[in-house]
N, C-alpha and C positions, 0 to 999 in steps of 0.2 A: 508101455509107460512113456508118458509124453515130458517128463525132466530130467534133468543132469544135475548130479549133485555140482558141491562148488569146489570138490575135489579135479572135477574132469570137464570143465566150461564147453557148451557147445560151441564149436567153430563154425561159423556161417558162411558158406561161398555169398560170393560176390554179385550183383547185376553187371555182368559187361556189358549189355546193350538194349535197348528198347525197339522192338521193334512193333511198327503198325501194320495191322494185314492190308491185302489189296482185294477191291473189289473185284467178282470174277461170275465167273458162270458156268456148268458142268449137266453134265446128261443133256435132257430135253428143256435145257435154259431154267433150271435151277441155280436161283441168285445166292451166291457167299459167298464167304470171305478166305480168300489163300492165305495162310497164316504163313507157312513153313514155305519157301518157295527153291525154288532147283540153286540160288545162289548162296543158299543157306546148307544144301545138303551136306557138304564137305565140314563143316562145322558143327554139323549136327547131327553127323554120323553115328546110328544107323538109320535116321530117320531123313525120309526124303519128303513128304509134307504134312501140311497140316489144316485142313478146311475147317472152319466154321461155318454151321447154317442156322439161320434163326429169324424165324418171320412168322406175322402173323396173317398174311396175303397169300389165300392158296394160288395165285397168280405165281408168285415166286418157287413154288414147290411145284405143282402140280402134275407138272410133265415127267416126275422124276427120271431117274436114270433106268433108262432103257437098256434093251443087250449088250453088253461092252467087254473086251478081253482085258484079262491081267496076265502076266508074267514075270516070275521072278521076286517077289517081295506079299510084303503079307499086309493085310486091311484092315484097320480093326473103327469099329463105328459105333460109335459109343451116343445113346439116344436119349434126350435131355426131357423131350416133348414131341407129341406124336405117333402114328404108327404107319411104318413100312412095309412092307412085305419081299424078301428076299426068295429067289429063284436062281438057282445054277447049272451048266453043263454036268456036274456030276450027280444031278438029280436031288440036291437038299433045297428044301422049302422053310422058311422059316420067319417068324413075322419078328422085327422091330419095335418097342414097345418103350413107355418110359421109362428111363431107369435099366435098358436092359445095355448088352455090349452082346455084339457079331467079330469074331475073332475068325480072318479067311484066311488062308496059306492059298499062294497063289501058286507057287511051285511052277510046273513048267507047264502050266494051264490052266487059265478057267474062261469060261463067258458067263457072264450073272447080268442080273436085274434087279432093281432094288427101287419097288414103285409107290407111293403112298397109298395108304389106306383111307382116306379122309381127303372131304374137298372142303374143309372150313377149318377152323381154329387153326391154332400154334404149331410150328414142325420145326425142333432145332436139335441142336446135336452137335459131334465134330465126326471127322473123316482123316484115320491118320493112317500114314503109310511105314513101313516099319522094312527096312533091306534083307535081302538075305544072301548069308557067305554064298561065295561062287559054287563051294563043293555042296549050298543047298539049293541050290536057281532050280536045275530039272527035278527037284522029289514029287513025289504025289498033292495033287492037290487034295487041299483039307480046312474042312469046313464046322465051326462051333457056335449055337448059341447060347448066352448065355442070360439066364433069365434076371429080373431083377432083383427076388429077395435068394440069388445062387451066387450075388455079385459079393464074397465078403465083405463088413463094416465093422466100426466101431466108434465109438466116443469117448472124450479122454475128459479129464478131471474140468476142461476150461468149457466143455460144451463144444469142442470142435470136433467136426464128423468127418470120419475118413470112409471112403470107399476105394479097396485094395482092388482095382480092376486086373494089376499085372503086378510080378514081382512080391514085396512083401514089405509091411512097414508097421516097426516095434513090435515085432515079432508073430503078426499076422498075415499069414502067407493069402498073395490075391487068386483069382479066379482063373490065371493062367503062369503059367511060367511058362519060357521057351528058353532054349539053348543059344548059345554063341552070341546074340546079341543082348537076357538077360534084363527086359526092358521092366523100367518102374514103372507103373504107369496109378496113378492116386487121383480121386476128383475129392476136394475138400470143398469144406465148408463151414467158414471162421464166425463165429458171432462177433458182435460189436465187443473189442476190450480182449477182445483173444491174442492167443499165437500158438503156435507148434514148429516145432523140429522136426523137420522130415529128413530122415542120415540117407544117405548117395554113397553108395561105392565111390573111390577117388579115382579113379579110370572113367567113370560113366560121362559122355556128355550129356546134360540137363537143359532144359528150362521151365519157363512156367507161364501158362496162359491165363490172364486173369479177364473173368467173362462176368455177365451180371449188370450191377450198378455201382459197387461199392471198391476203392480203390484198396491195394494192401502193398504194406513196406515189405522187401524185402530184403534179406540179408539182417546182417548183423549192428554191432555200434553206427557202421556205415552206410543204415540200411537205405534202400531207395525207391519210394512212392510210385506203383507202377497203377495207372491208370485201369476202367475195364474195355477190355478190346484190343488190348496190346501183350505181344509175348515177351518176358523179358530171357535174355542167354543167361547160362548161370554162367559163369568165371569157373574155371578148372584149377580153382585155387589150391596151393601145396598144401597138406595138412588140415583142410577143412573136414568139417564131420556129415555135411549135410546142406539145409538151407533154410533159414527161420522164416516165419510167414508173421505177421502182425495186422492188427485191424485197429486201426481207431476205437476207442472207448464211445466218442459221438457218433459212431458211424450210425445209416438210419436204418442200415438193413444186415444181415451177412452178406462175408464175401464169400465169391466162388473162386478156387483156381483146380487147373488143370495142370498137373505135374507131370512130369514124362523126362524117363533119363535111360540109357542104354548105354550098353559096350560099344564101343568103335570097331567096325570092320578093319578100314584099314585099307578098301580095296579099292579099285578105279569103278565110276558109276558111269553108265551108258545108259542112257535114257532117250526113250522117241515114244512119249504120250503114258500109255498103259503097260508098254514092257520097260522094263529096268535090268540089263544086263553089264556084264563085265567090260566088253569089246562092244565096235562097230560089227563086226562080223555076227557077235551073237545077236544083234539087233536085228540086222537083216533078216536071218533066218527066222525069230520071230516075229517078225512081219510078213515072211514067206509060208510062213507053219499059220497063220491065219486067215492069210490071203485061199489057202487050198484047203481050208477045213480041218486042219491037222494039226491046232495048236492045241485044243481042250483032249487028245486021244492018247 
């Protein structure tokens, strides 16, 4: 249920900050956009980034990303437009499709590929990276896809459509849970003249990706006009209940946002490209364990 009575008012976090992604490039010169970047990770704990891709120039895609290690934190790639096809070290095959999410656990190994399936039309999506506690860096690596009509949804009383990718919201549990970091993760989608409440654990840090054409206010009485293409931080405000979303009554289109909020680890990040470890020491050695063939075994 998307209301609060006028007994129990919803509290809205705040926008602390707006931020613009940076242009970038990844695999075989796949052009997007870095949303989440390594100076944000400590703020945005457990998540260390957050790509956006979106073009209609198979120039910009095409090469996609070729064989590449992960270590230590988990993938999850969520497909807007397009199809991919995923390959890994531990033998799972799996295609990319609209609508669909790849949920990888990198553990203390992997090598994948992830290559388009298509040399014409549209390919976009996001790419987000998700930490994991020290006592989970070395587990098994593990690998899910998850198709598009397995992704839960729903629609509430105003015409706004939730899709529960991770975590759960008003009472619809999403298509993954994990432990210790707990992550929300919602793609909506507000018609002209809408809003919704999306409630946030009060420990979670948040924010919200607003992608598309159509701008949306967020937050509360205070709320604040965040453009599309920009993420804004939510405020870890005392006592909040969540985060209200709003759309222009004139707007010419829906909007889109991309919501995401997690526990905070808590722990030191050590990062050198594709592994994310605790220490320099644990760096090394994943860098040494790939170097010799011995980081996916």
């Amino acid at each position: 249920m998307n209301t609060t009575t006028p007994s129990t008012p919803f509290v809205s976090r705040t926008v602390e900050r707006v931020v613009r992604g940076q242009a970038a490039s990844d695999g075989d010169g796949v052009k997007l956009t870095r949303v989440l970047t390594q100076p944000l990770q400590k703020r945005l704990d457990p998540f260390l980034m957050l790509d956006a891709f979106g073009s209609d120039s198979a120039s910009d895609y095409v090469g996609g990303f070729p064989d590449h290690p992960h270590r230590g934190f988990e993938t999850v790639t969520i497909m807007l437009e397009g199809r991919m096809r995923h390959r890994d070290s531990v033998g799972n095959v799996g295609l990319l499709e609209p609508g669909s999410v790849q949920w990888m656990t990198a553990g203390r190994g992997i090598i994948h590929s992830e290559m388009p399936e298509q040399e014409e039309g549209r390919m976009a999506g996001f790419q987000l990276w998700v930490n994991l506690a020290a006592a989970d860096k070395m587990t098994a690596p593990a690998y899910r896809d998850i198709a598009p009509d397995s992704v839960p949804s729903y629609s509430d009383g105003t015409g706004v459509h939730v899709r529960v990718i991770a975590g759960a919201s008003h009472g619809h549990a999403g298509a993954v849970t994990r432990p210790t970091t707990e992550p929300i993760v919602l793609d909506l989608t507000l018609p002209p003249g809408s809003a919704f409440d999306a409630e946030l654990p009060a420990g979670h840090n948040a924010f919200a990706y607003v992608f598309g054409t159509t701008p949306v206010a967020i937050g509360g009485a205070a709320a604040a006009t965040v453009e599309p293409d920009r993420m804004a931080i939510l405020a870890n405000d005392s006592g909040s209940d969540g985060v209200r979303f709003a759309v222009d009554a004139g707007a010419a289109a829906p909007a889109r946002v991309l919501l995401v909020a997690g526990r905070p680890l808590g722990e030191p990040i050590a990062q050198y490209g594709p592994f994310v470890m605790n220490t320099t020491a644990e760096l090394q050695r994943a860098v040494e364990d790939f170097r010799r063939g011995a980081l996916a075994t």
